[in-house]
C-alpha positions in Angstrom: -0.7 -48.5 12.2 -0.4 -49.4 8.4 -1.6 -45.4 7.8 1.1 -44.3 10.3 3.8 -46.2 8.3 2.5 -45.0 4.6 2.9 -41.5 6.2 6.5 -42.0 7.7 7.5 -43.5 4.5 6.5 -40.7 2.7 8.4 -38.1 4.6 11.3 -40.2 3.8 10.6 -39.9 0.0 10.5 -36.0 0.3 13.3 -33.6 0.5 14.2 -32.4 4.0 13.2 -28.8 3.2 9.8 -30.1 2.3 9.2 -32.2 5.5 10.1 -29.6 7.7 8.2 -26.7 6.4 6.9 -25.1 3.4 9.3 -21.9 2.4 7.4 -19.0 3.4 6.8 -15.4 1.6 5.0 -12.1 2.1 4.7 -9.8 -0.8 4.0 -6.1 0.2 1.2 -5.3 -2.7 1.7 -1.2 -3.0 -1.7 -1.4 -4.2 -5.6 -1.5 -3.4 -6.9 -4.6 -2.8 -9.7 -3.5 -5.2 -7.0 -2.3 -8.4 -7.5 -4.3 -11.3 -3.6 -4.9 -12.0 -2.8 -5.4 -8.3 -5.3 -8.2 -7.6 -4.9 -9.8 -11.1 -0.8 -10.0 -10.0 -2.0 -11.1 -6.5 -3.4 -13.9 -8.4 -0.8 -15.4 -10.9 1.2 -15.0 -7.8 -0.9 -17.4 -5.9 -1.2 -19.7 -8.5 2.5 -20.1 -8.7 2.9 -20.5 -5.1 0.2 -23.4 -5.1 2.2 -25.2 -7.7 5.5 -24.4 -6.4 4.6 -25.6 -2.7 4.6 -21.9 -1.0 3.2 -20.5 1.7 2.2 -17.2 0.4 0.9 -14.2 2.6 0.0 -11.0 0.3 -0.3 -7.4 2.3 -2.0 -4.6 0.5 -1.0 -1.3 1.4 -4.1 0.5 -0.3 -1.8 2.6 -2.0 -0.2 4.4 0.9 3.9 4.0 1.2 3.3 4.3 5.4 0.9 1.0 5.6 3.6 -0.7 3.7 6.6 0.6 5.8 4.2 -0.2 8.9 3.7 -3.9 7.3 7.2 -4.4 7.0 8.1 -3.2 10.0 5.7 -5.6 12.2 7.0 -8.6 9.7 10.4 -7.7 10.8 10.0 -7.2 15.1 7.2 -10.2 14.9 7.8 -13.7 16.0 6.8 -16.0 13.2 9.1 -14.2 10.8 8.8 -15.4 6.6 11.4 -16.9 4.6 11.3 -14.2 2.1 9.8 -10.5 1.9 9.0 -9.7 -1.9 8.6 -5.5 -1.9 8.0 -2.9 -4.8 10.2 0.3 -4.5 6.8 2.0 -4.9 7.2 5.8 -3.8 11.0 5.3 -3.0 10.2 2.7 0.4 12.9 0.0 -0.4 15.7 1.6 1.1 13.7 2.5 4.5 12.6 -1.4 4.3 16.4 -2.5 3.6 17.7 0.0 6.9 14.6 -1.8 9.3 15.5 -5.5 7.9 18.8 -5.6 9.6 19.4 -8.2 11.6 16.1 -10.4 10.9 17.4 -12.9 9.3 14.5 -12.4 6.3 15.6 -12.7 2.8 14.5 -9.7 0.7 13.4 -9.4 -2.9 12.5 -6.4 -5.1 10.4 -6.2 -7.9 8.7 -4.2 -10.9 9.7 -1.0 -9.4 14.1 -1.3 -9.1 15.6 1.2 -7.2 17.0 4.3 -8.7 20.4 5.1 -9.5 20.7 7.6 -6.8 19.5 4.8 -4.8 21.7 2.0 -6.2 24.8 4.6 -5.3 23.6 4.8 -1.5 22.8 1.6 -1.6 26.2 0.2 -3.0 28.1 2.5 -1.0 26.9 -0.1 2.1 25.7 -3.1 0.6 27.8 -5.5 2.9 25.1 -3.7 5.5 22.4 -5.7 3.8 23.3 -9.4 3.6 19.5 -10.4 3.4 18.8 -8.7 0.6 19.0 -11.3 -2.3 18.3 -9.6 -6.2 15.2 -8.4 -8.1 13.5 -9.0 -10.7 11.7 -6.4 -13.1 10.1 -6.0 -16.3 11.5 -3.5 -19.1 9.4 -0.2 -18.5 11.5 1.9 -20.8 11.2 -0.4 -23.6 7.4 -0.5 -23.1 7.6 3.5 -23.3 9.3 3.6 -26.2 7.4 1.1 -27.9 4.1 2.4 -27.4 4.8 5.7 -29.2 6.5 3.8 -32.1 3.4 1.5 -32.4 1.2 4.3 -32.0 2.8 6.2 -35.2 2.5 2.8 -37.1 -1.1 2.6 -36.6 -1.5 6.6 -37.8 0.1 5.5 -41.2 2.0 8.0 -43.5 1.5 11.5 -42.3 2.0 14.8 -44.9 6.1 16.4 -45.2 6.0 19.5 -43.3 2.9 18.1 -41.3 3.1 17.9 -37.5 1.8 15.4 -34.6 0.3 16.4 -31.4 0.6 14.1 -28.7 -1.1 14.2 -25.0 0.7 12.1 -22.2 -0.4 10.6 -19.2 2.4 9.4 -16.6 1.7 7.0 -13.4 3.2 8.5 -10.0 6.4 11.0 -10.3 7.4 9.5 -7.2 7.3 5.9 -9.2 10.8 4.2 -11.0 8.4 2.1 -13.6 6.7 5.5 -14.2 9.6 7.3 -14.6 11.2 4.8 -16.7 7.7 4.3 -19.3 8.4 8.3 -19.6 11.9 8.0 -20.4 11.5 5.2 -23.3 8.7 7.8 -24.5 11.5 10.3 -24.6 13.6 8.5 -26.4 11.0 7.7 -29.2 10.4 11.3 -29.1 14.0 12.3 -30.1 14.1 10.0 -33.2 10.6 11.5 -34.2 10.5 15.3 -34.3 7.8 15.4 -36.3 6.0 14.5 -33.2 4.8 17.3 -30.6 4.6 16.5 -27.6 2.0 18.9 -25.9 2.0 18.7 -22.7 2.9 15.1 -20.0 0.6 15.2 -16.8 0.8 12.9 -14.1 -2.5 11.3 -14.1 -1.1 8.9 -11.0 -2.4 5.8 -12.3 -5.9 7.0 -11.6 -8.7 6.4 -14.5 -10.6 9.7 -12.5 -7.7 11.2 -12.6 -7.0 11.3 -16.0 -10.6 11.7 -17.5 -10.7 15.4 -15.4 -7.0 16.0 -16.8 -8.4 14.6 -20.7 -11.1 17.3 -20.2 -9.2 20.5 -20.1 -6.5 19.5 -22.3 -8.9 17.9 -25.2 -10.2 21.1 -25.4 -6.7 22.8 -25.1 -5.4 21.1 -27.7 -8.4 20.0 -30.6 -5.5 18.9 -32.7 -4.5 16.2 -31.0 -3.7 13.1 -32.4 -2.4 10.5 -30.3 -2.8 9.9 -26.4 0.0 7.6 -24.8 -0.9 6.2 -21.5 1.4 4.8 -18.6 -1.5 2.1 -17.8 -4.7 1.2 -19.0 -6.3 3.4 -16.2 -5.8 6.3 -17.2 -6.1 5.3 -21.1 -10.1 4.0 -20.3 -10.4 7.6 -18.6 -8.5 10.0 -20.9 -11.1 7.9 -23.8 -14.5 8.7 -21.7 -13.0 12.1 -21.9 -12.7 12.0 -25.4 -16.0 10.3 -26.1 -17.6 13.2 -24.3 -15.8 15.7 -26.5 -17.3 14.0 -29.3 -13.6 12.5 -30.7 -13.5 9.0 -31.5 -11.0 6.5 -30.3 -9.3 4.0 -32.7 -10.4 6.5 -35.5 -9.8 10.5 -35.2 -7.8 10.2 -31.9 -5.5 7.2 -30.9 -5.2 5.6 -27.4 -2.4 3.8 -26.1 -2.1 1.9 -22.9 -0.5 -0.5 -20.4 -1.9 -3.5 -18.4 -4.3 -5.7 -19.2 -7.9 -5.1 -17.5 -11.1 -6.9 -19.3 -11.8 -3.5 -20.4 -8.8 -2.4 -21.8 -8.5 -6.1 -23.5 -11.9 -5.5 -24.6 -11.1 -2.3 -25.8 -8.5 -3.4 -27.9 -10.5 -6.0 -29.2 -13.2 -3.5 -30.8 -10.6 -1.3 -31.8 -11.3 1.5 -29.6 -7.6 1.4 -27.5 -5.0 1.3 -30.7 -2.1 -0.1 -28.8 -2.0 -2.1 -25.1 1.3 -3.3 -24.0 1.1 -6.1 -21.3 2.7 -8.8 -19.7 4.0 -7.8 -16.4 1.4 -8.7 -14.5 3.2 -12.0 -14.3 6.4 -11.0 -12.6 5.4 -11.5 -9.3 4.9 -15.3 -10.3 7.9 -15.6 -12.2 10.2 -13.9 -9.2 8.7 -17.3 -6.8 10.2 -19.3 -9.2 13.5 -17.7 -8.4 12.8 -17.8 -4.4 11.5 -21.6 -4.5 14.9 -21.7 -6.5 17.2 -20.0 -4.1 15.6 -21.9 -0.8 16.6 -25.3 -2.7 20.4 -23.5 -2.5 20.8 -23.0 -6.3 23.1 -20.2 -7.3 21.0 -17.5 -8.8 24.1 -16.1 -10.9 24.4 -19.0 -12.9 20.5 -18.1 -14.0 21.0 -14.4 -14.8 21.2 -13.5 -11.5 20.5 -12.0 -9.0 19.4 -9.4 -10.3 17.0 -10.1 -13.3 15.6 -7.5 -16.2 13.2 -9.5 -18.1 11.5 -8.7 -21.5 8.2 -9.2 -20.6 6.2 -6.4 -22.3 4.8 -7.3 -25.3 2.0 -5.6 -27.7 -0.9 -7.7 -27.8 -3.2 -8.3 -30.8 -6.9 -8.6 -30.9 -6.6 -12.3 -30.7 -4.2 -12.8 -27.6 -6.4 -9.9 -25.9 -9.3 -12.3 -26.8 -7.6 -14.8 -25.3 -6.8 -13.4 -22.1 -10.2 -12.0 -21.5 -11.2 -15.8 -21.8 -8.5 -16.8 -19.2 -9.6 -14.2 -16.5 -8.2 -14.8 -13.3 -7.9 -18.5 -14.4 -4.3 -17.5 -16.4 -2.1 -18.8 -14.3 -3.4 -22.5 -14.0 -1.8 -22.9 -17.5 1.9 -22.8 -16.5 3.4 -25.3 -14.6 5.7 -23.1 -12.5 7.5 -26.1 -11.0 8.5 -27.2 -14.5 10.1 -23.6 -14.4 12.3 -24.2 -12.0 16.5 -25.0 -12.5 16.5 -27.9 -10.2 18.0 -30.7 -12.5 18.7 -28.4 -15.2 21.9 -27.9 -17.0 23.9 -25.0 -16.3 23.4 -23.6 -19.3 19.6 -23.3 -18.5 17.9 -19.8 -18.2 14.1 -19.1 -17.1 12.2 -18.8 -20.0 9.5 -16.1 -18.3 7.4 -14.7 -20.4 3.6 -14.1 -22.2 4.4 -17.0 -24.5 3.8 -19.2 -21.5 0.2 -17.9 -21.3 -0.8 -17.8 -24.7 -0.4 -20.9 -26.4 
């Protein structure tokens, strides 16, 4: 009897929202369930839902845009229906999964991957058509582009007048907005450094394989080549076996950069091997429950920067933070306290302070 009453009193204490159930999402991971960056954002993501009090259900698509359309749709026609669907617009599926949401009654997110402005016209043209579908959040790819090249020419040092560069450069998936926009920052560094030539951009599709057959041929193509910029660590760690194997030596004759942050890519960085690793986005999954837990309590998402959210979270990491992450592991996100994050009680003047710096301190 006296347990009984402890219990009822307790429910009492706690919000309504809390009592009745816990806010439910489904994120629609348009990776494998075996990728490095996938599974390490899998995880930051469940560690913020533990904190925050969600009930998180993660779908892998195994890199095939069907399985995810094919997820979504079953979410959508199913009975127990989620609170909120977080997608990416990997391959161009968000504005297939906006058309089958109608009338569900599920709150949609986007992240990492926004849609494209061709996209954002179609979509604009009907948005009163899609009610459910709440913001996004994603990370600044172009910057991250453009900064790698910039960093990479820092660490080459002072190079000859009249003396040229040769560059190598492996994109992600054509058919991917964060690819496409990692390309167009390196564009843009490109213009404001002619002395740089850019020899030839592949698509090594985010694949480490991929790239290391694609390093072959054009290692040998081009012997001058200087500096390799990479859309992701993937294809960094394979376009530097090539190079290994071509008897070239990263860090020193030829310089890598990269994206992400795998072990071996932090561990590359750390013995000097990968010049440059940009990282940081890994979190965004995390950070975007913050703004869900946020929206389910009813607070207005435009007063935080809303709803739709670009966030500076690429930053290039140094030997020490990479050492420091590699020590984390999949541990990282047990050191923010996610429900600290969150505007309830705050002052309106309050914006999410998402970032690394959360991480690494």
């Amino acid at each position: 009897m006296f347990k009984r009453l402890c219990k009822w009193l307790l429910c009492l204490s706690l919000p309504f929202w809390a009592v009745a159930h816990a806010t439910s999402v489904v994120f629609l991971n348009p990776g494998n369930s075996t990728e490095t960056f996938w599974v390490s954002y899998s995880q930051f993501m469940q560690a913020a839902a533990r904190d925050l009090g969600l009930d998180l259900r993660i779908l892998y698509a195994e890199r095939d845009p069907q399985n995810t359309l094919q997820q979504a749709r079953e979410l959508f026609q199913g009975r127990d229906k989620p609170d909120y669907l977080m997608l990416v617009n990997e391959q161009y599926v968000a504005p297939q999964i906006l058309r089958l949401s109608q009338g569900s009654g599920i709150k949609l997110f986007i992240v990492n991957s926004p849609l494209t402005l061709d996209q954002r016209e179609l979509i604009g043209q009907s948005r009163q058509n899609y009610s459910d579908w709440i913001g996004s959040m994603v990370g600044d790819d172009e910057e991250a582009g453009y900064r790698m090249l910039k960093e990479l020419l820092h660490k080459l040092g002072p190079v000859p007048a009249g003396h040229g560069i040769e560059l190598l450069a492996f994109s992600g998936l054509k058919v991917t907005p964060a690819a496409q926009l990692r390309e167009r920052g390196l564009r843009r560094a490109l213009a404001e450094h002619p002395q740089v030539h850019l020899r030839q951009l592949v698509y090594g599709e985010w694949n480490r394989e991929r790239a290391y057959r694609q390093a072959q041929q054009l290692l040998k193509r081009y012997p001058k080549t200087q500096l390799v910029w990479s859309a992701n660590d993937e294809m960094a760690l394979g376009a530097m076996q090539a190079a290994r194997e071509l008897g070239r030596k990263p860090g020193t004759d030829l310089l890598f950069s990269g994206v992400n942050s795998s072990p071996e890519a932090l561990q590359a960085l750390i013995d000097g091997k990968l010049s440059v690793l940009e990282a940081g986005h890994f979190t965004l999954g995390g950070w975007a429950l913050v703004a869900l837990h946020d929206d389910a309590l009813g607070l207005d998402a435009r007063r935080l920067g809303g709803p739709d959210w670009q966030l500076s979270l690429f930053q290039a990491l140094t030997p020490a933070q990479a050492r420091q992450l590699l020590r984390l592991g999949d541990q990282v996100g047990t050191r923010v306290d996610f429900r600290g994050l969150s505007a309830q009680g705050k002052p309106d003047s309050y914006r999410y302070p998402f970032g690394l710096q959360l991480l690494l301190r």
